[in-house]
Each structure stands twice: as C-alpha cells, then as structure tokens.
The first five atom37 places (N, CA, C, CB, O) and aatype in JSON, in Angstrom:
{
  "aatype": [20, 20, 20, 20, 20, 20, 20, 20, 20, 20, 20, 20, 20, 20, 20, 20, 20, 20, 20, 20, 20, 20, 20, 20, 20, 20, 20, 20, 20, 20, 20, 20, 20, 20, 20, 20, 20, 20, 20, 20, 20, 20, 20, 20, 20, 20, 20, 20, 20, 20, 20, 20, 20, 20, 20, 20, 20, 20, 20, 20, 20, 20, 20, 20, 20, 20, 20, 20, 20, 20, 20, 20, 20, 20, 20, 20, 20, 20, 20, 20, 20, 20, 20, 20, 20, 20, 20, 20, 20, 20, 20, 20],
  "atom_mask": [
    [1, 1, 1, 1, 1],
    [1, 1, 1, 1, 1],
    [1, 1, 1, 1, 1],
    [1, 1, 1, 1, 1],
    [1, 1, 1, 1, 1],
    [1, 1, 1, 1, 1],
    [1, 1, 1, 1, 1],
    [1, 1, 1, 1, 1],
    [1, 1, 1, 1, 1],
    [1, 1, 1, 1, 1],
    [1, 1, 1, 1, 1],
    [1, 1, 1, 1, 1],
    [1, 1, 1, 1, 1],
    [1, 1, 1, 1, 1],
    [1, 1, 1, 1, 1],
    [1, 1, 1, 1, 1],
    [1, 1, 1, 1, 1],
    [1, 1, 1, 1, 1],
    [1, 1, 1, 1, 1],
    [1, 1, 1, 1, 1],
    [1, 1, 1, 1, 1],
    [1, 1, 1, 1, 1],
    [1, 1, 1, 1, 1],
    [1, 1, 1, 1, 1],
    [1, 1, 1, 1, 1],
    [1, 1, 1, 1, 1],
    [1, 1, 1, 1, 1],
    [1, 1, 1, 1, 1],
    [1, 1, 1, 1, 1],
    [1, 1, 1, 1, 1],
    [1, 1, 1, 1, 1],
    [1, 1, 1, 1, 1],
    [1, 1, 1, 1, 1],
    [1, 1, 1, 1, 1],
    [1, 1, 1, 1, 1],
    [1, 1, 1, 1, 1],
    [1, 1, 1, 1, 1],
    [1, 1, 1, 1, 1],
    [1, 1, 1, 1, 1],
    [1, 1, 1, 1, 1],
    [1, 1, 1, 1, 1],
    [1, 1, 1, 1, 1],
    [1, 1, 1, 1, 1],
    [1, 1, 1, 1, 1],
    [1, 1, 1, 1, 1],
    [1, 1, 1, 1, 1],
    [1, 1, 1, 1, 1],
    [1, 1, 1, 1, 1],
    [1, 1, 1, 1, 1],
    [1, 1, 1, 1, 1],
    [1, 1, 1, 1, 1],
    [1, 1, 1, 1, 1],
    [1, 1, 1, 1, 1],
    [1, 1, 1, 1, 1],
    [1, 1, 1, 1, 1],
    [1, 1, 1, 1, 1],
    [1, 1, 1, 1, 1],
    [1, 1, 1, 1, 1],
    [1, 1, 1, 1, 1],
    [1, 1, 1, 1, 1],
    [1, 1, 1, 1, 1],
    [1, 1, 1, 1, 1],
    [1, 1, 1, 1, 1],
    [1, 1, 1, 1, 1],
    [1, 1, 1, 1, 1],
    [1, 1, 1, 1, 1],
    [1, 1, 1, 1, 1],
    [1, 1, 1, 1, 1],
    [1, 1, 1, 1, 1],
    [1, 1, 1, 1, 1],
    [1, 1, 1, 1, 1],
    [1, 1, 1, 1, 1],
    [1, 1, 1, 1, 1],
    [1, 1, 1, 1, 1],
    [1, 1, 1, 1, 1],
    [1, 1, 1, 1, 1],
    [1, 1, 1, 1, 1],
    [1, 1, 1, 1, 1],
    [1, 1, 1, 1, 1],
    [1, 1, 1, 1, 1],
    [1, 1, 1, 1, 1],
    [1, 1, 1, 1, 1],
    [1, 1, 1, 1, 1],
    [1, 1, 1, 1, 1],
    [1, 1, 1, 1, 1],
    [1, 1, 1, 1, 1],
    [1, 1, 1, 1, 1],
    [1, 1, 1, 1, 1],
    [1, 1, 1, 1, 1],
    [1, 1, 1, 1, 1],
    [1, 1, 1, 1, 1],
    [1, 1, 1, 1, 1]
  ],
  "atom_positions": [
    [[-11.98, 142.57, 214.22], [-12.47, 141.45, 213.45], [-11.3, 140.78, 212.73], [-13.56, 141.9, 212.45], [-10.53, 141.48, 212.08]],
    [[-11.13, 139.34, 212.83], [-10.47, 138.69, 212.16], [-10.65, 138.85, 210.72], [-10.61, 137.62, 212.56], [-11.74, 139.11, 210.21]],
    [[-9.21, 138.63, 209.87], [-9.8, 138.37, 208.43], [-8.52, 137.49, 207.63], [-10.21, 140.04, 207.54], [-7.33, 137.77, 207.81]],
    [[-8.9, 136.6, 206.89], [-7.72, 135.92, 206.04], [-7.73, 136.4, 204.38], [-7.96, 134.12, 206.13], [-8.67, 136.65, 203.62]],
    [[-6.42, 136.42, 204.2], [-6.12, 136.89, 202.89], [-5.27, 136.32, 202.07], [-5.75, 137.98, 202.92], [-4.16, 136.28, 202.59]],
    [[-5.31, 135.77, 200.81], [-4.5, 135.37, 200.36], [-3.9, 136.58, 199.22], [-4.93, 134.11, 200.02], [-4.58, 137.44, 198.66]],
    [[-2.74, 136.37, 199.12], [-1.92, 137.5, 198.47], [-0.81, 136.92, 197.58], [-1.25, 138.43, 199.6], [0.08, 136.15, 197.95]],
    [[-1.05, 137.53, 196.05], [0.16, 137.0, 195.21], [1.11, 137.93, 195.07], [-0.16, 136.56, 193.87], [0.77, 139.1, 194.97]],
    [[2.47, 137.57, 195.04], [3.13, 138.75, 194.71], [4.07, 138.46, 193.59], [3.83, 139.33, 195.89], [4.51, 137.32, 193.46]],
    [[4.52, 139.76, 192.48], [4.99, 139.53, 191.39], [5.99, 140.13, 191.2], [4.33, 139.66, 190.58], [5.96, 141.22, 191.78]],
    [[6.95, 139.92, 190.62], [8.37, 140.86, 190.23], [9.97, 140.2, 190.66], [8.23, 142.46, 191.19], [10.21, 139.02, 190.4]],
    [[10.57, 140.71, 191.05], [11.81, 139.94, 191.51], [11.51, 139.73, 192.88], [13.24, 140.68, 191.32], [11.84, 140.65, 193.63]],
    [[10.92, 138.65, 193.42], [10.73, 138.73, 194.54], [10.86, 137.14, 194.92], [9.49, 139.49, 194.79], [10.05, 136.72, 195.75]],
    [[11.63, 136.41, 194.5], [12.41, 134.86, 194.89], [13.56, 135.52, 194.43], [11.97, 133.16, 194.03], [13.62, 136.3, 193.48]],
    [[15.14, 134.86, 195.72], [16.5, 135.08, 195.64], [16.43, 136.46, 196.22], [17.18, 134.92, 194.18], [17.36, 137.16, 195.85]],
    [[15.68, 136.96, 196.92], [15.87, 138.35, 197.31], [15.68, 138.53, 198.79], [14.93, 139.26, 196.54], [15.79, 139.6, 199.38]],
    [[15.25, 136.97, 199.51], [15.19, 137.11, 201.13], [13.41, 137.63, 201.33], [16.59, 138.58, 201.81], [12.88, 137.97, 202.39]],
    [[12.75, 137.55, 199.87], [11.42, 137.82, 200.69], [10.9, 137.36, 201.26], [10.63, 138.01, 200.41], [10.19, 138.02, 202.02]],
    [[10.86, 135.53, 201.33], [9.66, 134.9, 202.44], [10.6, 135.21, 203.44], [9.04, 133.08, 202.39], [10.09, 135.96, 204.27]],
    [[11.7, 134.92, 203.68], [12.08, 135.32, 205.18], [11.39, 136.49, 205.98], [13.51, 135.7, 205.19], [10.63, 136.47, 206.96]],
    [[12.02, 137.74, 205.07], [11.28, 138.52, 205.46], [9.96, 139.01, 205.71], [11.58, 138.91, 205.15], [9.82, 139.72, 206.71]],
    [[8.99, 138.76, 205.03], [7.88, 138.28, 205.18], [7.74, 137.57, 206.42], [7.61, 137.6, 204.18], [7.19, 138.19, 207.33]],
    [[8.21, 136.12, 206.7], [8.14, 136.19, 207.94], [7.88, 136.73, 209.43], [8.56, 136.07, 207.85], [7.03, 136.66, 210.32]],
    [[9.46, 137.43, 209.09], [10.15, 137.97, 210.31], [8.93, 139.28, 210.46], [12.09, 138.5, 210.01], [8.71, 139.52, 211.65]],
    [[8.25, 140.01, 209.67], [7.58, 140.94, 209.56], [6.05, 140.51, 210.1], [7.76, 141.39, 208.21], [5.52, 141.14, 211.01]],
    [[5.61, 139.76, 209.68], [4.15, 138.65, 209.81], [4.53, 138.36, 211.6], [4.25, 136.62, 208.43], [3.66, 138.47, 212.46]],
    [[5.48, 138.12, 211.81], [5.7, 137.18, 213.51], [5.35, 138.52, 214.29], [7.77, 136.37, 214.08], [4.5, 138.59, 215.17]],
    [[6.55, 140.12, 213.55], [6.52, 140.88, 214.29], [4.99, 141.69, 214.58], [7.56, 141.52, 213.9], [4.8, 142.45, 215.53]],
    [[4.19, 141.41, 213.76], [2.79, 142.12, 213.69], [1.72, 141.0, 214.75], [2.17, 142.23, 211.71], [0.72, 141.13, 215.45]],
    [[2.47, 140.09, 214.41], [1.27, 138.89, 215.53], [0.76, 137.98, 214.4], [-0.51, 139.81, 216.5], [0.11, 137.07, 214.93]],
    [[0.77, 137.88, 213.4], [-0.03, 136.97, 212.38], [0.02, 135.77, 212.14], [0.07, 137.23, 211.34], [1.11, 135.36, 212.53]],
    [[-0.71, 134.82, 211.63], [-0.76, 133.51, 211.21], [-0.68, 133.29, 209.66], [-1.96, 132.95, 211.73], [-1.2, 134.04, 208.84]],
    [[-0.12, 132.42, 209.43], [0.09, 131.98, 207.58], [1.19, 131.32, 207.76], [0.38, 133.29, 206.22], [1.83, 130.79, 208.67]],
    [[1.26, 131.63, 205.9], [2.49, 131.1, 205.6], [3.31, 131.63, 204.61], [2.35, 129.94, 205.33], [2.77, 132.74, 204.57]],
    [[3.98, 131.68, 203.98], [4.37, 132.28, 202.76], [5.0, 131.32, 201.66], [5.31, 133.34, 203.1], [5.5, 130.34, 202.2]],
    [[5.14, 131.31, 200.22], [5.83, 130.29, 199.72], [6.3, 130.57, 198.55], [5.19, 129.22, 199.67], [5.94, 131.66, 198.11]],
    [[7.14, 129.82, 197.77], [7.89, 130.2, 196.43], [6.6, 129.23, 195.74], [9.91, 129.62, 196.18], [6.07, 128.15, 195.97]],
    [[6.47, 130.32, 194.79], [5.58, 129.33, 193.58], [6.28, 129.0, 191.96], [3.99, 130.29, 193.2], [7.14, 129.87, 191.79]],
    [[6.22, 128.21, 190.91], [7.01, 127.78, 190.38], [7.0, 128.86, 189.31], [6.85, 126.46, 190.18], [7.93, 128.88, 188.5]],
    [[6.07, 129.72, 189.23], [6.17, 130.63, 188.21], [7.05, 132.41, 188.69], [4.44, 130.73, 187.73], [7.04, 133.57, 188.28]],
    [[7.76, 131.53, 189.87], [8.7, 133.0, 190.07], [7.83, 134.07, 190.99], [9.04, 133.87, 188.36], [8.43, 135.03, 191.49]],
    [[6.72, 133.93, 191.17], [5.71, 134.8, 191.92], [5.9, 134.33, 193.6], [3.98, 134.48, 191.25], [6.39, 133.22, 193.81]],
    [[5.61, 134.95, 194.45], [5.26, 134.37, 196.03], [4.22, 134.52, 196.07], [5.77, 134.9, 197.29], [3.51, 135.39, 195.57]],
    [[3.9, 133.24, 197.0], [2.3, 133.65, 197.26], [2.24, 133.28, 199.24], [0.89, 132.25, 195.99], [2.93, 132.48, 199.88]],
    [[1.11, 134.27, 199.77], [1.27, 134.43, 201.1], [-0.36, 134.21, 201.5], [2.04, 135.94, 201.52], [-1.31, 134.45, 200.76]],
    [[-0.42, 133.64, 202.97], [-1.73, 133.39, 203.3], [-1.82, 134.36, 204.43], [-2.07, 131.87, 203.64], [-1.39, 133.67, 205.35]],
    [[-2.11, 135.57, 204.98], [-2.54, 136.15, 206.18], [-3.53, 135.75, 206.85], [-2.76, 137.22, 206.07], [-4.46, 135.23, 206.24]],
    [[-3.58, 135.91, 208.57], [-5.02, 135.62, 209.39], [-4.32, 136.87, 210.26], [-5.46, 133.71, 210.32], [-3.15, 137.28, 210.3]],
    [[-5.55, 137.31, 210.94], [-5.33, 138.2, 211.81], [-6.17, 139.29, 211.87], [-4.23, 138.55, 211.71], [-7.24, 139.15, 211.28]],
    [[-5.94, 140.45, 212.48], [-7.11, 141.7, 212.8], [-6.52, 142.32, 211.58], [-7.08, 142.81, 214.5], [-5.37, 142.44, 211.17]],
    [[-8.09, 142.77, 210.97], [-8.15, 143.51, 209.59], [-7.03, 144.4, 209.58], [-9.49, 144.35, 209.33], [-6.23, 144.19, 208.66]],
    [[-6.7, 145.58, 210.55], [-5.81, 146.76, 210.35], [-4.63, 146.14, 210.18], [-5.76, 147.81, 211.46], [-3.84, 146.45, 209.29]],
    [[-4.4, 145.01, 211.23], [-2.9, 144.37, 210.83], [-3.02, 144.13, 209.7], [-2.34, 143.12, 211.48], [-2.36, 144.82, 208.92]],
    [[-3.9, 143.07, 209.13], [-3.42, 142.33, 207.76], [-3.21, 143.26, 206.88], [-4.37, 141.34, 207.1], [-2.19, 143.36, 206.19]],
    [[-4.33, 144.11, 206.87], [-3.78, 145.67, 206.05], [-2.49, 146.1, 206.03], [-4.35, 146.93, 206.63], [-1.92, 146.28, 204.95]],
    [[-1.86, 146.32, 207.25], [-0.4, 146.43, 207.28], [0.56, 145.95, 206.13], [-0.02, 145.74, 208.39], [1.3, 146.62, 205.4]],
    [[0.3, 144.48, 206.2], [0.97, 143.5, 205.97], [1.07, 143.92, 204.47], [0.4, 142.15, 206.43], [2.04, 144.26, 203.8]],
    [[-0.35, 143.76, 204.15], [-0.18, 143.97, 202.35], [0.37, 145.23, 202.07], [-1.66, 143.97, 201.44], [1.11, 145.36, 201.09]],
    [[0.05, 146.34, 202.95], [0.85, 147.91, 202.65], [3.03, 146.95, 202.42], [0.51, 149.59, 205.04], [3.82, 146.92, 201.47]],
    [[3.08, 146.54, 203.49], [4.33, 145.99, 203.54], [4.6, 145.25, 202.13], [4.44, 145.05, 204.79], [5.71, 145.3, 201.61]],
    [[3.76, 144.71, 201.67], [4.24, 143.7, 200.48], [4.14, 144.46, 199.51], [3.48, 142.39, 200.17], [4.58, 143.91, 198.5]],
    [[3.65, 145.77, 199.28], [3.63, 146.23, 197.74], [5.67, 146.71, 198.15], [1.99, 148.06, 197.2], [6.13, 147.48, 197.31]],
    [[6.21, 146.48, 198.76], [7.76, 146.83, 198.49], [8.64, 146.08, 199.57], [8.06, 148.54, 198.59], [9.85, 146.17, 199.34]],
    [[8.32, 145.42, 200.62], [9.06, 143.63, 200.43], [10.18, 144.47, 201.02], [9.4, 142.54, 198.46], [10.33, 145.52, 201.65]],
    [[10.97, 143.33, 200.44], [12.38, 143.21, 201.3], [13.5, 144.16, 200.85], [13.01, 141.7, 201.19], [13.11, 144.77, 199.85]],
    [[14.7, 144.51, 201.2], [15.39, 145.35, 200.6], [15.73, 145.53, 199.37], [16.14, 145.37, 201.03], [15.88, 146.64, 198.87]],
    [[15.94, 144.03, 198.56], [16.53, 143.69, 197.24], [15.61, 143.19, 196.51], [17.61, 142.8, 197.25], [16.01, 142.57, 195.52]],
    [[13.8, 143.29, 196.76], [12.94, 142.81, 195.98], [12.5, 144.53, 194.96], [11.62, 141.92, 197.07], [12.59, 145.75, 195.12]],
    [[12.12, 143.76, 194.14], [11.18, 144.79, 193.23], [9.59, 144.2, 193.02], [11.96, 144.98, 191.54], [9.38, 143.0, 192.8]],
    [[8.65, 145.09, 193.11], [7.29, 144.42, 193.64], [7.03, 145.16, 192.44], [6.41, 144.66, 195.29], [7.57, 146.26, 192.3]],
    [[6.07, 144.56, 191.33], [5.74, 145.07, 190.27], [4.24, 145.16, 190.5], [6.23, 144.33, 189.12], [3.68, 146.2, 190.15]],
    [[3.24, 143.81, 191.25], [2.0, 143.48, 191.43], [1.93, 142.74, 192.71], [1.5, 142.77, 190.33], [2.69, 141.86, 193.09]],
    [[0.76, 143.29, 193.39], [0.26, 142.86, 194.68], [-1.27, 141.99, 194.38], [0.08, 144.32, 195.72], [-2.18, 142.74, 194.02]],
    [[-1.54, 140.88, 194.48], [-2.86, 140.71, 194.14], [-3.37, 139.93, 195.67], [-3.03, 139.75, 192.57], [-2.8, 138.95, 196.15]],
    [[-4.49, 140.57, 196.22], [-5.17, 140.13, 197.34], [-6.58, 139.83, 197.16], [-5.03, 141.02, 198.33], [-7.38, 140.64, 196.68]],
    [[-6.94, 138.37, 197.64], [-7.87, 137.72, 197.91], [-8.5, 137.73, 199.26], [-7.54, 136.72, 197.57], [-7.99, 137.17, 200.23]],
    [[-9.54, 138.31, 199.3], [-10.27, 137.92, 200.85], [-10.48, 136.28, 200.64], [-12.09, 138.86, 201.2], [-10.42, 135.66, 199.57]],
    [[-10.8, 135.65, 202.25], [-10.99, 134.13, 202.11], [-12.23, 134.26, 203.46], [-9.25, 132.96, 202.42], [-12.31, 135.18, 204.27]],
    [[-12.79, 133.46, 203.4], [-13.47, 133.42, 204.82], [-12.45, 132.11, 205.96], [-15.45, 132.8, 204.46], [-11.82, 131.09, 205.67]],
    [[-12.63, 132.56, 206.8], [-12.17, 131.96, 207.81], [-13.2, 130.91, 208.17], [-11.83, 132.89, 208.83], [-14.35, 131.28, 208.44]],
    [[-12.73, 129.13, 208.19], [-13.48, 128.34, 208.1], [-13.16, 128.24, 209.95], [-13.21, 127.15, 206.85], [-13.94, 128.59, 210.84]],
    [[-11.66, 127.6, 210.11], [-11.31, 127.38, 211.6], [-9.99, 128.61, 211.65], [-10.74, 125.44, 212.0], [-9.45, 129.24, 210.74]],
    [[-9.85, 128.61, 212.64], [-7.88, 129.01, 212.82], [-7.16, 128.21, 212.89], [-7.25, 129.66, 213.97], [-6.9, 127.7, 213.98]],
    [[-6.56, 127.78, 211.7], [-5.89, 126.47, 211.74], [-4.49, 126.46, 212.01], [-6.05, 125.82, 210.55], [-3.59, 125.62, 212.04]],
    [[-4.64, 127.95, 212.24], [-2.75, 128.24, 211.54], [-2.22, 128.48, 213.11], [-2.31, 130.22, 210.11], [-2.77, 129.51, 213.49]],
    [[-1.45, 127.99, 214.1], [-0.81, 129.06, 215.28], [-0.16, 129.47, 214.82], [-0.23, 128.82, 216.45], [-0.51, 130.63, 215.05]],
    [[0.92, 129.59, 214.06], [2.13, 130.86, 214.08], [2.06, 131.09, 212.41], [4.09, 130.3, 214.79], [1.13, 130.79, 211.67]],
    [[3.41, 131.77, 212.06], [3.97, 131.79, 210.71], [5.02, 130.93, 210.12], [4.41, 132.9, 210.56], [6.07, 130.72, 210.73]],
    [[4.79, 130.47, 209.03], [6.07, 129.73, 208.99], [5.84, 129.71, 206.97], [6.03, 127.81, 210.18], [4.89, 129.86, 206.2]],
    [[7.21, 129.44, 206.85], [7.86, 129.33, 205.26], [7.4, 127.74, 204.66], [9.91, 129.48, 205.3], [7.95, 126.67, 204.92]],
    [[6.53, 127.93, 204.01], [6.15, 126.32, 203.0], [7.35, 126.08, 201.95], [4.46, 126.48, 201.82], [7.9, 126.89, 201.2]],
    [[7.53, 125.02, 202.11], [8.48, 124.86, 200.32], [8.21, 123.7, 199.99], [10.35, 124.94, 200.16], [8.64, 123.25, 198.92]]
  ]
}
C-alpha cells in the first residue's frame, strides 16, 4: 500500500549535506517527494511510496547525514489525492 508523509526535521540539519542526502537515499529506496530548507533552520520532507519503504526513510531521518545532529523527527500521514510527484528532487 502506498502512503505519503510529511516529515519535519530539527537540529543541525541545514549546512550539513542533508537534503542532498536525503535525496540520494529517497532515489536509492524508489521514492517520490521532495525535501527543503525551511526558514526556521528545520527541513522539511514530503515521502510517497510503499509503507515499509517510507518507514525506512523516517528510520533514516531520525540520524541523517554524517555531520547532521537530529534532535526531533515529526511525521505527518497525508492522504494521497493523485501521484503527482515522478521522482525526488530538492525545493529551494
């Protein structure tokens, strides 16, 4: 079963290579979104994909990239209206 998630993340996690990584991690699992810098220093990420993956994904984000520190993970279920998204890609 498909599922979309939106996910905030908190701590040092801009200047540390996380949306990249995020990315590169999201492409390697198969997923759709996006990821983005928000102005209050937080990232915030959109997942689509099969539940166990997206699960993955957020297991992956409570500790991110090599040089991030993840203090808070906050995940939102969303319902899936269309699949709007084909791939992954970095918003700014």
């Amino acid at each position: 079963m498909k599922i979309r998630v939106n996910v905030v993340i908190s701590g040092r996690v801009q200047g540390v290579f996380f949306r990249a990584n995020t990315k590169q991690k999201a492409e390697q699992l198969g997923l759709t979104g996006w990821v983005r810098n928000r102005y209050d220093g937080k990232v915030e990420a959109l997942f689509e994909g099969e539940e166990k993956v997206v699960q993955e994904m957020i297991n992956w984000c409570h500790k991110g990239s090599p040089s991030a520190r993840v203090d808070n993970v906050e995940v939102r279920k969303q319902n899936i209206i269309s699949y709007e998204f084909k791939d992954f890609s970095i918003r700014y």
